[in-house]
C-alpha positions in Angstrom: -40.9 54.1 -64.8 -40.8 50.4 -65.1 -38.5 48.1 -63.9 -36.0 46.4 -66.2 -36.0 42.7 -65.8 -33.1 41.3 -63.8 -32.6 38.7 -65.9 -32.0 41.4 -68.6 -29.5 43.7 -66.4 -27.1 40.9 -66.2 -28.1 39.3 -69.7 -28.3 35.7 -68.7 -31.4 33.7 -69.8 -34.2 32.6 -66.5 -32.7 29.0 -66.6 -29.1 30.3 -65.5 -27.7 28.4 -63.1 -26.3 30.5 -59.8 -22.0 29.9 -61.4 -23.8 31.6 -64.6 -25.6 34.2 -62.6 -22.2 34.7 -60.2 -19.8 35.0 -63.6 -22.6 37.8 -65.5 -22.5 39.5 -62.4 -18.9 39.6 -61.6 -18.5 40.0 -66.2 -20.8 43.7 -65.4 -19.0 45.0 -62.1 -15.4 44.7 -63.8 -16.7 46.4 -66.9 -18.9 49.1 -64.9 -16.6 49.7 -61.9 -16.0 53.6 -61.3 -12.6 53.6 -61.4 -12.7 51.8 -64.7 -14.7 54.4 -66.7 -13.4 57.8 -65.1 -14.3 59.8 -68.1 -18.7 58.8 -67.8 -18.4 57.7 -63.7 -21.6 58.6 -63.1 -23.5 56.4 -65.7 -20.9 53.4 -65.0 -21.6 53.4 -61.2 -25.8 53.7 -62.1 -25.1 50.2 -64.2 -23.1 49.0 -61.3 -25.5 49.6 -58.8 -28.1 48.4 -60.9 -26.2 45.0 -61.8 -25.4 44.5 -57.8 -29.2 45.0 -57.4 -29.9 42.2 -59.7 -27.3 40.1 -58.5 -28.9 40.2 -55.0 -32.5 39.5 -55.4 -30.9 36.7 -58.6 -27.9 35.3 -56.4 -30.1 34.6 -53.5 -32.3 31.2 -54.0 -35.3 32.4 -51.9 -35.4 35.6 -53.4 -35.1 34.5 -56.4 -37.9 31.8 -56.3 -40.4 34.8 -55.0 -39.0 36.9 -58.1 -39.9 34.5 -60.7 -43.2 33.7 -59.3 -44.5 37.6 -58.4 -42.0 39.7 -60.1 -41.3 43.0 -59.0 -43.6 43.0 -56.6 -42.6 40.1 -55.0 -39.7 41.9 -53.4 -41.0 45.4 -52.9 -40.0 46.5 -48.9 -36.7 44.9 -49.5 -33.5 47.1 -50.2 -33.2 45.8 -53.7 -36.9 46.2 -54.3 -36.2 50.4 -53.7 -33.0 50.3 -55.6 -31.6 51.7 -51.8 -28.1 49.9 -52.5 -24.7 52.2 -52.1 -21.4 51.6 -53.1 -20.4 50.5 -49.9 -23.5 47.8 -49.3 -22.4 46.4 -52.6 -18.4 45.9 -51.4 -20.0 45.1 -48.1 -22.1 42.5 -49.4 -20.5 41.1 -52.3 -16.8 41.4 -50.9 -16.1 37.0 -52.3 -17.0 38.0 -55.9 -14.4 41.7 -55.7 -12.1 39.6 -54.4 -12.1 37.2 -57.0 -12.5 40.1 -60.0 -10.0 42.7 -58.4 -8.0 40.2 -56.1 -7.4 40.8 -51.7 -7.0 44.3 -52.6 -10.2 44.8 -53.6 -11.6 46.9 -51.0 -9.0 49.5 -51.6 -9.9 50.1 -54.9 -11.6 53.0 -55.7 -12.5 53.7 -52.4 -9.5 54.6 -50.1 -8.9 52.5 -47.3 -11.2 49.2 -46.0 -13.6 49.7 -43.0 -12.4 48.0 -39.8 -14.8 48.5 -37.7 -17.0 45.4 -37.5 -21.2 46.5 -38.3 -23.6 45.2 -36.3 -27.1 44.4 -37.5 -30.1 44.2 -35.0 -31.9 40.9 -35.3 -35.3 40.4 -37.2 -38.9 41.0 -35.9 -41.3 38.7 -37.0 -45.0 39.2 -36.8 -48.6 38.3 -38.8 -51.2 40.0 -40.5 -54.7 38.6 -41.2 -56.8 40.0 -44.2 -59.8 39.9 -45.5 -60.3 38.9 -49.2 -61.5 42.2 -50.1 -58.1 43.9 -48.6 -56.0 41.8 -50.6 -57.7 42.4 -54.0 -57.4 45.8 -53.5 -54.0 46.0 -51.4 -54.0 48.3 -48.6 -51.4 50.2 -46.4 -51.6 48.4 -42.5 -50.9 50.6 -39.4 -49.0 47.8 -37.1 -47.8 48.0 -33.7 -44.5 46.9 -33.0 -42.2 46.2 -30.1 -38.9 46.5 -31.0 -35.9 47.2 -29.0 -34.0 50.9 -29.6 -30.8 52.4 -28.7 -32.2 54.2 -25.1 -31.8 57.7 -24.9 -28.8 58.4 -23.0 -27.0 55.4 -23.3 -22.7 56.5 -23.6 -20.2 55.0 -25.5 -16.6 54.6 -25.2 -13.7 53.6 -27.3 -12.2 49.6 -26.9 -9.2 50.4 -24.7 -8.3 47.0 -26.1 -8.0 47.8 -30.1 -8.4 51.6 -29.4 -11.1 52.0 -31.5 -9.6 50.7 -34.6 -12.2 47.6 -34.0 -8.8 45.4 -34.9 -5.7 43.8 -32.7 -2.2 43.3 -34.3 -0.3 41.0 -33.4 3.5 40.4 -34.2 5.4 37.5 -34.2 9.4 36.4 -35.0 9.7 33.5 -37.4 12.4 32.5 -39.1 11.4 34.2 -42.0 11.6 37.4 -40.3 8.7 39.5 -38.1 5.4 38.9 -39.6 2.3 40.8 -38.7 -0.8 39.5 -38.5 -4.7 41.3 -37.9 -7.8 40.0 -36.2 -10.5 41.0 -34.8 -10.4 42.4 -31.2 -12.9 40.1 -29.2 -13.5 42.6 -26.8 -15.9 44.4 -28.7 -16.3 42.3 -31.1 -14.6 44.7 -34.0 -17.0 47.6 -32.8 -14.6 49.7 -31.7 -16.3 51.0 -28.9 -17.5 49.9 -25.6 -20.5 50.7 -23.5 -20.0 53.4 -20.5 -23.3 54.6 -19.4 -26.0 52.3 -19.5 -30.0 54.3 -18.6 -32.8 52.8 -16.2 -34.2 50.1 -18.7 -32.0 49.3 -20.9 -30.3 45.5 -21.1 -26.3 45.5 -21.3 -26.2 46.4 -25.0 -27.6 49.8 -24.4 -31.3 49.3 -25.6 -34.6 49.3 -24.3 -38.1 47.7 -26.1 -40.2 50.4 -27.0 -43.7 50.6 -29.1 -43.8 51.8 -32.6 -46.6 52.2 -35.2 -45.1 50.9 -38.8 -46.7 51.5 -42.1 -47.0 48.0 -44.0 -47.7 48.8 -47.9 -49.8 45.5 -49.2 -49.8 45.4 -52.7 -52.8 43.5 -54.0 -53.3 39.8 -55.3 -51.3 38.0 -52.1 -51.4 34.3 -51.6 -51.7 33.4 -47.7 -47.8 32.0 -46.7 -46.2 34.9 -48.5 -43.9 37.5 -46.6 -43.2 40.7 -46.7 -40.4 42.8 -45.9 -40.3 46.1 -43.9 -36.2 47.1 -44.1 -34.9 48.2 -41.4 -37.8 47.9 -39.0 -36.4 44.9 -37.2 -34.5 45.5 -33.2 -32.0 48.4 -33.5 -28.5 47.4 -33.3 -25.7 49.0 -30.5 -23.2 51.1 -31.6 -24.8 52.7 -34.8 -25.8 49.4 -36.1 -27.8 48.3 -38.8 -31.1 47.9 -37.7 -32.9 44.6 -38.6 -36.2 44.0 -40.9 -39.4 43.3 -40.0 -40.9 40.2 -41.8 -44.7 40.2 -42.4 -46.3 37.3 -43.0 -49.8 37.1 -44.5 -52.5 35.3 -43.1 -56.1 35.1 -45.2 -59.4 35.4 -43.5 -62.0 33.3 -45.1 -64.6 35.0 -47.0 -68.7 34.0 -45.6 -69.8 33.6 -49.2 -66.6 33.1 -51.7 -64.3 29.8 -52.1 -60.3 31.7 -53.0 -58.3 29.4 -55.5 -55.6 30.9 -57.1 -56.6 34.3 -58.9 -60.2 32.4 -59.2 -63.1 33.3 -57.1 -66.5 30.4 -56.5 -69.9 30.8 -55.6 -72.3 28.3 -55.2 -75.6 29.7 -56.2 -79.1 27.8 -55.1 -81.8 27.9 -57.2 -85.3 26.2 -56.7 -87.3 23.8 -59.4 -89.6 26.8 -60.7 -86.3 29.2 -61.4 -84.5 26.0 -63.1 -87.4 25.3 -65.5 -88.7 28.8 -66.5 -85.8 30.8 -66.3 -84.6 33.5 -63.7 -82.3 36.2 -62.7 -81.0 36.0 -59.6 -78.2 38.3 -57.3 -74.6 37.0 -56.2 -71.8 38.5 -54.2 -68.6 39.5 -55.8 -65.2 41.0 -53.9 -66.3 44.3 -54.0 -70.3 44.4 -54.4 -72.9 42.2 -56.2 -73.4 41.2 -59.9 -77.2 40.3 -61.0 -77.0 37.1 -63.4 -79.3 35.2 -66.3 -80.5 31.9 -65.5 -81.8 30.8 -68.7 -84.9 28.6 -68.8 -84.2 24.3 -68.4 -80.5 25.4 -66.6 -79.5 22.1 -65.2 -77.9 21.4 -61.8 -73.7 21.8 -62.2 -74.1 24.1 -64.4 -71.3 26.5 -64.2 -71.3 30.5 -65.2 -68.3 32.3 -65.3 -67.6 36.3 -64.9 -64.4 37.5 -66.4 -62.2 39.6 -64.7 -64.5 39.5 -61.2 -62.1 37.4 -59.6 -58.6 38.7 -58.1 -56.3 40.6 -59.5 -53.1 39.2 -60.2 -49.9 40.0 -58.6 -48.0 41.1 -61.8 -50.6 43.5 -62.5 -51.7 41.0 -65.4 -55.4 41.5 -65.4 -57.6 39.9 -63.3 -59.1 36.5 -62.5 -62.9 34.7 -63.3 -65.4 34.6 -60.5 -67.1 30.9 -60.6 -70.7 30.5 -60.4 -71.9 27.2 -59.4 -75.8 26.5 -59.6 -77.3 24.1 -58.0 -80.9 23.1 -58.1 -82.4 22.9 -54.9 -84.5 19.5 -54.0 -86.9 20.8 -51.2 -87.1 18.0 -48.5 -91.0 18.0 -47.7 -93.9 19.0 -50.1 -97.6 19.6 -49.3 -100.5 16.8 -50.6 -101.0 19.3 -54.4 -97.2 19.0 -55.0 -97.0 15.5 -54.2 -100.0 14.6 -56.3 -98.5 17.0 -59.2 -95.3 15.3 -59.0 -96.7 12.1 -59.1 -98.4 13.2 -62.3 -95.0 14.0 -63.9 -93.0 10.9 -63.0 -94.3 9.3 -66.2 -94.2 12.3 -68.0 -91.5 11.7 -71.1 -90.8 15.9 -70.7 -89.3 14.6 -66.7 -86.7 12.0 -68.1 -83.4 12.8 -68.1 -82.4 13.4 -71.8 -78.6 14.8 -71.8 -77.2 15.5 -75.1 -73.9 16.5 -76.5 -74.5 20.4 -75.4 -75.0 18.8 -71.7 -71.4 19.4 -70.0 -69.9 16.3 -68.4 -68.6 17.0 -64.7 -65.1 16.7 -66.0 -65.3 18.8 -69.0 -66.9 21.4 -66.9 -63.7 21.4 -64.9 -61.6 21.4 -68.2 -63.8 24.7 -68.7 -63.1 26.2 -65.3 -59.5 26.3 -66.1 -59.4 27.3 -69.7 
């Protein structure tokens, strides 16, 4: 099934600014909350989930600017792009905008009491992935080893004798308005909760050791060079039952021998000799996934430019494909024999030599303007 636009989930038009984006957003999770609509929950918390879902990819300038250039598939590997967003995530993540809508006790609603303990999220992996042009028009799925650090197998944990656990310290104080209680987080674990006690052979002083793993990288074709992926979760592990990090991907393009990339748009630049231009040929030229045989009609002039529809690259969107360029060019040989030179000589006064362009004779700028047309 196809995605619904984000822009239509949280009915705002693509020139929102981010208050208008924040306001629809915060408009839907009010109306949609759970707790609101306990007589059809479970079709209320599908729209919520799907408005949060919007709201990150929308709400997030980067994500956003890759969104409205590619789409759908301009996020795909992200936790958005697989819809993989719970209830808690969406508290998690979006606690300012509850806070406003519900007010502090936001995190209470609907969902008994507020985590304490403090989650800890492993730190990115970067790496880069070169591809021919063939791989990215037809996408491909990449087998890529990574190093990333793990939890190590027999690493022990222990509860914060500090906050016991609860991730949390109290503290109370007299004031002159009476004893008031106060809650911060206990910067002995860092809100964990939990402490390490056994550290294995290997491992650094969080508990994890760098270990090799093969990853499966899903490349969906029509990617520009500069863009990056994300593999969720694929990033350095986290201690104490962290969130792991991602793992960004970012495409590199290996130039093709024979075709010039611009955009969508493939080009070619096809030699032909005197003989071929003057009486006419058919001659072979690469394209990104074989070879096309074209018709070089008889008196084709040098600049001339052919175009094949839909040889080009397929475009990100999935909206069709782009042109392959064929740029002829008439080749001038360098040294000729006595015969040509005396047959050449013949033709220099010949009135069927001079250059005679007429209207149907393409300017080099209006074959541009046809290039991009």
């Amino acid at each position: 099934m196809m995605k619904k636009d984000y822009y239509e989930v949280l009915n705002i038009s693509r020139n929102a600014t981010s208050e208008e984006i924040k306001k629809a957003y915060r408009k839907l999770a009010i109306k949609y909350h759970p707790d609101k609509n306990p007589d059809n929950k479970k079709n209320a918390e599908e729209k919520f989930k799907k408005a949060a879902e919007a709201y990150e990819i929308l709400g997030n300038p980067e994500k956003k600017q890759r969104y409205d250039k590619f789409g759908h598939s301009g996020i795909k590997g992200s936790r958005s792009g697989r819809s993989g967003m719970n209830m808690e995530d969406i508290f998690t993540n979006f606690g300012d905008i509850f806070a406003d809508a519900f007010g502090e006790g936001f995190s209470n609603f609907g969902f008994g009491k507020s985590k304490r303990h403090q989650t800890i999220k492993g730190s990115d992996l970067r790496i880069r992935v070169k591809l021919t042009l063939e791989e990215i028009a037809n996408g491909i799925e990449k087998k890529v080893k990574v190093r990333r650090l793990k939890v190590a197998q027999g690493v022990q944990f222990k509860n914060c004798t500090s906050c016991k656990g609860t991730g949390q310290i109290t503290h109370i104080a007299n004031t002159i308005l009476g004893r008031m209680q106060t809650t911060s987080q206990c910067n002995i674990c860092s809100g964990t909760g939990k402490n390490i006690e056994k550290i294995p052979y290997g491992a650094n002083k969080h508990g994890l050791i760098k270990e090799e793993e093969l990853v499966n990288i899903q490349i969906p074709a029509g990617l520009t060079e500069g863009i990056q992926l994300k593999v969720s979760e694929k990033g350095n592990e986290a201690p104490f039952n962290g969130i792991p990090g991602d793992l960004i991907i970012l495409i590199e393009e290996i130039s093709h021998p024979k075709l010039k990339r611009e955009g969508n748009n493939l080009h070619y630049d096809l030699y032909i000799s005197f003989p071929d231009a003057i009486l006419g040929s058919s001659k072979e030229v690469p394209t990104i996934n074989g070879k096309a045989r074209i018709k070089i009609d008889p008196g084709t002039q040098s600049g001339k430019t052919l175009r094949l529809k839909n040889k080009g690259l397929p475009n990100i969107e999935g909206y069709g494909y782009g042109s392959l360029f064929i740029h002829v060019n008439v080749w001038t040989p360098k040294k000729i024999n006595e015969e040509q030179r005396n047959f050449f000589e013949k033709m220099r006064k010949n009135e069927n030599f001079f250059p005679h362009p007429g209207n149907s004779e393409k300017s080099f700028f209006d074959r541009v303007r046809e290039m991009f047309s």
